[in-house]
Every structure is written in structure tokens, then in C-alpha cells.
OpenMM code with the backbone's topology and positions (N, CA, C; nanometers):
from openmm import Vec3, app, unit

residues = "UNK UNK UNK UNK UNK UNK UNK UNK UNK UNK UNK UNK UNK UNK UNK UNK UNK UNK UNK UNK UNK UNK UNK UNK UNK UNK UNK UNK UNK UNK UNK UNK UNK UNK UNK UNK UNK UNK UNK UNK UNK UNK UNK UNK UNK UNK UNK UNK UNK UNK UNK UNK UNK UNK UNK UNK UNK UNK UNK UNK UNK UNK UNK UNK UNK UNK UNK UNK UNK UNK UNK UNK UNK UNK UNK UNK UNK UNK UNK UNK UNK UNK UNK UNK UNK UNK UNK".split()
positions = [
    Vec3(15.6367, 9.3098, 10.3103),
    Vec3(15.5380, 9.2036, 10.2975),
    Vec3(15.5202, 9.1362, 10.4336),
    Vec3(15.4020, 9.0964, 10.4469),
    Vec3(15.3831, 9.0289, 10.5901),
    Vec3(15.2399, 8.9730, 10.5806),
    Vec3(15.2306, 8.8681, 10.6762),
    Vec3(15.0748, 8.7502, 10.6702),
    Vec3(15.0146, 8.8380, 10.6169),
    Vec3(14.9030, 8.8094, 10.5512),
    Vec3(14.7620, 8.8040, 10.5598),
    Vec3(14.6946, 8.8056, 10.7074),
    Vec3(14.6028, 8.8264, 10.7454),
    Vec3(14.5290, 8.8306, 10.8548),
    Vec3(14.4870, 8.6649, 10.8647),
    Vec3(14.4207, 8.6230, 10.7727),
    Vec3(14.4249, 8.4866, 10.7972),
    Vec3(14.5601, 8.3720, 10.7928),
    Vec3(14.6639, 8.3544, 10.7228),
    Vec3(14.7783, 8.3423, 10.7448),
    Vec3(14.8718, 8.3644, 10.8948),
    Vec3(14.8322, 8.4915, 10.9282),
    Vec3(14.8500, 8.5539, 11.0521),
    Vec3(14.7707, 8.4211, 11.1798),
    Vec3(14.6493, 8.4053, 11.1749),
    Vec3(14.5728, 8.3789, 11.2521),
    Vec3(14.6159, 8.2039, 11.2535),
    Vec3(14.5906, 8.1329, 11.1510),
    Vec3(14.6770, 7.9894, 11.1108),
    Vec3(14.8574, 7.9699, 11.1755),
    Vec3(14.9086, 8.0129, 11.2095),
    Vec3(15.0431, 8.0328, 11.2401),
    Vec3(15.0449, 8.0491, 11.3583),
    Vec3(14.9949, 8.1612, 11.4158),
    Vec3(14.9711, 8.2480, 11.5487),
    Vec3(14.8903, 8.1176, 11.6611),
    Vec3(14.7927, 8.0829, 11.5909),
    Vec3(14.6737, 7.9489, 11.6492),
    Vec3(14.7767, 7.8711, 11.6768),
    Vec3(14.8479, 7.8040, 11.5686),
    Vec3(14.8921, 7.6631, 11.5778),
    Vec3(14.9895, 7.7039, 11.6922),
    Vec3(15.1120, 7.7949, 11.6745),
    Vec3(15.2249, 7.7814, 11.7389),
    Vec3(15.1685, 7.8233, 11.9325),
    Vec3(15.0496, 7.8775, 11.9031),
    Vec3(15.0104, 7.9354, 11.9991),
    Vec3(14.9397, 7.7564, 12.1234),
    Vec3(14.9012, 7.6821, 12.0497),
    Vec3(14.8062, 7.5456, 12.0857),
    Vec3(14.9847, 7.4713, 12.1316),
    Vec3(15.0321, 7.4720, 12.0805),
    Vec3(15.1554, 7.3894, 12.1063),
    Vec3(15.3071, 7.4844, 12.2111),
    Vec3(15.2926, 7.6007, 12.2269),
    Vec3(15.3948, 7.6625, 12.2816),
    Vec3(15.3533, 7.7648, 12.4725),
    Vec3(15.2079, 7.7409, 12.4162),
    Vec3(15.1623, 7.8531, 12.5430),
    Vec3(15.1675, 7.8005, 12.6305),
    Vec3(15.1903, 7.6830, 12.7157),
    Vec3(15.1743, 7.5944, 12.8003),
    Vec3(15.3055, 7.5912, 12.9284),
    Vec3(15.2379, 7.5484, 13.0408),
    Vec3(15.3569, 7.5945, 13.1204),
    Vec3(15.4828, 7.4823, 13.1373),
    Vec3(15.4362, 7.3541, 13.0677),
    Vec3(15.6092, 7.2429, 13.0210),
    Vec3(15.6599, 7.3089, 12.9278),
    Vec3(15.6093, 7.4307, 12.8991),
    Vec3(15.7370, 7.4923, 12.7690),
    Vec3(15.8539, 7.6063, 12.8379),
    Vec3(15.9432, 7.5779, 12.8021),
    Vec3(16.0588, 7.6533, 12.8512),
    Vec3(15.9878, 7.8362, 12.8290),
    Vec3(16.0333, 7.8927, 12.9483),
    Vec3(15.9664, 8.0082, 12.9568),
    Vec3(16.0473, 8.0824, 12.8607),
    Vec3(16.1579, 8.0103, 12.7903),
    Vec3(16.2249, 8.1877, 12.7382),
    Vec3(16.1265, 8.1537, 12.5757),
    Vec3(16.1053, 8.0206, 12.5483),
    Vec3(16.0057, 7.9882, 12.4039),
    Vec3(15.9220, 8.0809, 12.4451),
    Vec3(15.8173, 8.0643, 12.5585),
    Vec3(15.6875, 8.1412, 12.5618),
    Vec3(15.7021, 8.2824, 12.5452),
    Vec3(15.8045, 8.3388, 12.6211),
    Vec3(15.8482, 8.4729, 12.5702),
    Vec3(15.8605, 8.5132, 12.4236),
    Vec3(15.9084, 8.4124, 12.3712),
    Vec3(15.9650, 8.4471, 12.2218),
    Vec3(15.8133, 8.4000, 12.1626),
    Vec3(15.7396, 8.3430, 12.1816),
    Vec3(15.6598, 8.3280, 12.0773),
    Vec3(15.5499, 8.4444, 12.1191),
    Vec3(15.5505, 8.4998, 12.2283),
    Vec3(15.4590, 8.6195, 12.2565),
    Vec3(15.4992, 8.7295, 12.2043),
    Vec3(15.6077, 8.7179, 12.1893),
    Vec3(15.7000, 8.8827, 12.0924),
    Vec3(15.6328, 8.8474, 11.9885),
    Vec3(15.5997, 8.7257, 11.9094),
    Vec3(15.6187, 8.6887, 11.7921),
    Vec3(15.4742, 8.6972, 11.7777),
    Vec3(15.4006, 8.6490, 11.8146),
    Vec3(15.2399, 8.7055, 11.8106),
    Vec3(15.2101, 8.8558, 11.8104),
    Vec3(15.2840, 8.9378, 11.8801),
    Vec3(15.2762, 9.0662, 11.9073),
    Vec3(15.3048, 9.1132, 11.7820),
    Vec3(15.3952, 9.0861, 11.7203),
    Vec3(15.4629, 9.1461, 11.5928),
    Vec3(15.3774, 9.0858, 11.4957),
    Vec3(15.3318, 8.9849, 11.4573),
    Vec3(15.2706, 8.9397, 11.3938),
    Vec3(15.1226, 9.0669, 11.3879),
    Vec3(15.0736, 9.0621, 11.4984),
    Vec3(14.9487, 9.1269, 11.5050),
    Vec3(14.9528, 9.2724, 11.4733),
    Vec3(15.0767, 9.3515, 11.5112),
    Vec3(15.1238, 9.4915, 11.4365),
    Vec3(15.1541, 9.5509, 11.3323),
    Vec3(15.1854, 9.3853, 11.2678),
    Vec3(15.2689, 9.3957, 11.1334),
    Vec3(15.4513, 9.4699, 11.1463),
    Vec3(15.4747, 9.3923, 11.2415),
    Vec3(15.6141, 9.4344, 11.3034),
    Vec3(15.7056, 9.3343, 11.2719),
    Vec3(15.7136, 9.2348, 11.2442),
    Vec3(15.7840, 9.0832, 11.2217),
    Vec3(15.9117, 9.1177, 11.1608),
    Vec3(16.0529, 9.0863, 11.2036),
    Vec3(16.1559, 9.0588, 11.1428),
    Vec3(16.1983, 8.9464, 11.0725),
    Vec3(16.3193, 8.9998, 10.9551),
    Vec3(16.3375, 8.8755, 10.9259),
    Vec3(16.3663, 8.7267, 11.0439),
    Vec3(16.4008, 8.7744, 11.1374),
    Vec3(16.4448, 8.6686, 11.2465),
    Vec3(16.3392, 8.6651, 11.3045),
    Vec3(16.2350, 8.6968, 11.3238),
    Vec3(16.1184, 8.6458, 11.3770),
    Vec3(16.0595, 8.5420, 11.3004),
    Vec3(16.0560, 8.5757, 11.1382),
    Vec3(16.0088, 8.4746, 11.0119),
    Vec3(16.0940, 8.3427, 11.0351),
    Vec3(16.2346, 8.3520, 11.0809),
    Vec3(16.3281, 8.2602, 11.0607),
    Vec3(16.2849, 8.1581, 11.1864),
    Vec3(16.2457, 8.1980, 11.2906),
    Vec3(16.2603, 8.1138, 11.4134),
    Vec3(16.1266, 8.0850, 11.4017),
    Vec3(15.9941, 8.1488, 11.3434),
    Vec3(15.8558, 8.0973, 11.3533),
    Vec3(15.8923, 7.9583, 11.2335),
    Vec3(16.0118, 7.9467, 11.1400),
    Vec3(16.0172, 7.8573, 11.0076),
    Vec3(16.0621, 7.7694, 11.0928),
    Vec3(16.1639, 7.7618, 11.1625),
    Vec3(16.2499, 7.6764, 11.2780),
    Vec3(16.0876, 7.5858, 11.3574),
    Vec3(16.0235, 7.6611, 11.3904),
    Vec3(15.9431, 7.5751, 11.5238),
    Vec3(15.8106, 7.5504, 11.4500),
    Vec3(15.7813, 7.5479, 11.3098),
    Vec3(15.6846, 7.4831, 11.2671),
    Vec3(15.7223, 7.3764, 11.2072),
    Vec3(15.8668, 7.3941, 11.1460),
    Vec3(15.9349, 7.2546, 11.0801),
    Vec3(15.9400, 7.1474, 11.2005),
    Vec3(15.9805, 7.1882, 11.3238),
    Vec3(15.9902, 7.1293, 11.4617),
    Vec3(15.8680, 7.0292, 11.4627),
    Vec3(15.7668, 7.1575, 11.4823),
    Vec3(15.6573, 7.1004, 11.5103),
    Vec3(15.5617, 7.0268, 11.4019),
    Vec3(15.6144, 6.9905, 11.2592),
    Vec3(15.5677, 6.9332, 11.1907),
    Vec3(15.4787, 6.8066, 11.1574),
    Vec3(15.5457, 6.7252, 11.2235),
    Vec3(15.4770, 6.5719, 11.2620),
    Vec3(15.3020, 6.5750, 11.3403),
    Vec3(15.3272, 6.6736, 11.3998),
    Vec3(15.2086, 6.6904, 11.5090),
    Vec3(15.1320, 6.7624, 11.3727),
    Vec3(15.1111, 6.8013, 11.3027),
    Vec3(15.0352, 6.8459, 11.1710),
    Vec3(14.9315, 6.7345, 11.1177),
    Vec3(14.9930, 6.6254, 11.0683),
    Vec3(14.9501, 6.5548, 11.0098),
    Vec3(14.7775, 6.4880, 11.0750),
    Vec3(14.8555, 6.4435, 11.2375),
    Vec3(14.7482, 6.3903, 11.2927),
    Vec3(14.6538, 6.4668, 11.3928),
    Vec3(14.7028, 6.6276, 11.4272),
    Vec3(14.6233, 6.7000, 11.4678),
    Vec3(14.5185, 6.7698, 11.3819),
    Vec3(14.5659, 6.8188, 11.2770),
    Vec3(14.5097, 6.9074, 11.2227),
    Vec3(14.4221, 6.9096, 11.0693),
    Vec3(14.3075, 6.9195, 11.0335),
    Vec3(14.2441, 6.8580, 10.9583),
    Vec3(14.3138, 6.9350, 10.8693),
    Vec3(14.3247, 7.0557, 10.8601),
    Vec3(14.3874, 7.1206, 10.7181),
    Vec3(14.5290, 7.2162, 10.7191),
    Vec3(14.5867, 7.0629, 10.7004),
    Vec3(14.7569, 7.0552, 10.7047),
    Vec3(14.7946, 7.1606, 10.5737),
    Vec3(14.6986, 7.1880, 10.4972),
    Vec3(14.7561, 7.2211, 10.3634),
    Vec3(14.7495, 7.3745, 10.4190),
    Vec3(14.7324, 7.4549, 10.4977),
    Vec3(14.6955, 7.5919, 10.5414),
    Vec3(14.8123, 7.6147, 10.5896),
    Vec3(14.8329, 7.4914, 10.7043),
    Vec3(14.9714, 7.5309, 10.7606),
    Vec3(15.1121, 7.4730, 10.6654),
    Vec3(15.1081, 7.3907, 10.5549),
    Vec3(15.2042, 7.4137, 10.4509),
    Vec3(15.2161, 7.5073, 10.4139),
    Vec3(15.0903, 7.5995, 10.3676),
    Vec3(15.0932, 7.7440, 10.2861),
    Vec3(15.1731, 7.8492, 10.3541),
    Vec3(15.1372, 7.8557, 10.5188),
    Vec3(15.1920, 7.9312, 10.5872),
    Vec3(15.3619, 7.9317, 10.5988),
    Vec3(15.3809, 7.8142, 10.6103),
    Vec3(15.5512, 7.7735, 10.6466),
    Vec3(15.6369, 7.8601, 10.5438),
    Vec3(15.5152, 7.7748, 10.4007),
    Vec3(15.6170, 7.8560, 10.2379),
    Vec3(15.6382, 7.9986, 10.2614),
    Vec3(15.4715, 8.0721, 10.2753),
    Vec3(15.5252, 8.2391, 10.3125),
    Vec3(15.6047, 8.2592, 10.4380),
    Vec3(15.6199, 8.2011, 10.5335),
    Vec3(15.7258, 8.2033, 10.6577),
    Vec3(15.9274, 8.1935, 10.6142),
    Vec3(15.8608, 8.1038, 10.5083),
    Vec3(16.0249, 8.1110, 10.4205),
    Vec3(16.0608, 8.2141, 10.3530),
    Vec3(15.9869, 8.2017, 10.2541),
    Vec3(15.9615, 8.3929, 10.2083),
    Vec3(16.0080, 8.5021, 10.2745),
    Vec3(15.9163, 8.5078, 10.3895),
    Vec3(15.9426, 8.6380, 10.4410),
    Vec3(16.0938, 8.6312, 10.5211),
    Vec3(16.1170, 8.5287, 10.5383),
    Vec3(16.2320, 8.4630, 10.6452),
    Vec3(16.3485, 8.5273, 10.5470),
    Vec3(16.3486, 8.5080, 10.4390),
    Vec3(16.4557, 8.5303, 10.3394),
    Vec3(16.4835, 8.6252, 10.2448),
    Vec3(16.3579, 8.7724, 10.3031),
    Vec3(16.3768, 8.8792, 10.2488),
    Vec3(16.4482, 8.9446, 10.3020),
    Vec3(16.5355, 9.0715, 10.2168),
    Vec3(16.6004, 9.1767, 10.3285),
    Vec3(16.5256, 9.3117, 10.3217),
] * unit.nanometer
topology = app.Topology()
chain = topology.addChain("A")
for resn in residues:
    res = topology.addResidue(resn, chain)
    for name in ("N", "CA", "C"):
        topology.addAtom(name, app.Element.getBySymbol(name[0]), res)
């Protein structure tokens, strides 16, 4: 099991608006470019699911007042747990 294409794209966007930037520690940007990559192949490990669940819970707060439809990126987190916790 793995995103949806739109799921995919909601996840990929957000973590992508908040992590691509050059005040972010370069080994994050690395890891979240594996993590887009896999995402887009349909390659994602459980530890990829686990650390994308890690840095949206992180980045949670910034949801509320950035983003008009918080309820997309709730949806996403739940299947991020999901997949986080399959073997």
C-alpha cells in the first residue's frame, strides 16, 4: 500500500514548502529528497512512513495558520501512520 497520487502530492508539497530551504540542516534536505523520490516511485519504507509521521507531527502547528485545508494534511498523517506501521 502506498499514497494515492494526490495524498502523495499533499505530503510531498507541504514537507517540501517547509524543508527545501537552505536554514534547513542539509542531512533533513537529503532525507526528505530520498523521501520525495520514493514517494514518486512508489518505493517508500516503513522508515520513510515513520520519519515523514515524525516531521509532520513536528511541523504541525504551522498547519493550522498556513494552510486552508488542514483536514487533507490530517488525512495524510493518518495514512502516514498506517503505512508507518505495516510490515
Amino acid at each position: 500500500m502506498f499514497y494515492t497520487t494526490e495524498e502523495a502530492a499533499i505530503v510531498c508539497g507541504f514537507l517540501n514548502l517547509y524543508l527545501d530551504r537552505a536554514s534547513v540542516d542539509v542531512s533533513v534536505r537529503r532525507r526528505n529528497a530520498a523521501f520525495q523520490l520514493g514517494a514518486a516511485t512508489e518505493t517508500l519504507q516503513p522508515e520513510d512512513y515513520r520519519w515523514a509521521e515524525k516531521v509532520l507531527h513536528f511541523l504541525k502547528p504551522c498547519w493550522w495558520q498556513l494552510h486552508e485545508d488542514h483536514r487533507a494534511l490530517q488525512n495524510a498523517l493518518l495514512k502516514t501512520h498506517l503505512l508507518a506501521e505495516m510490515k
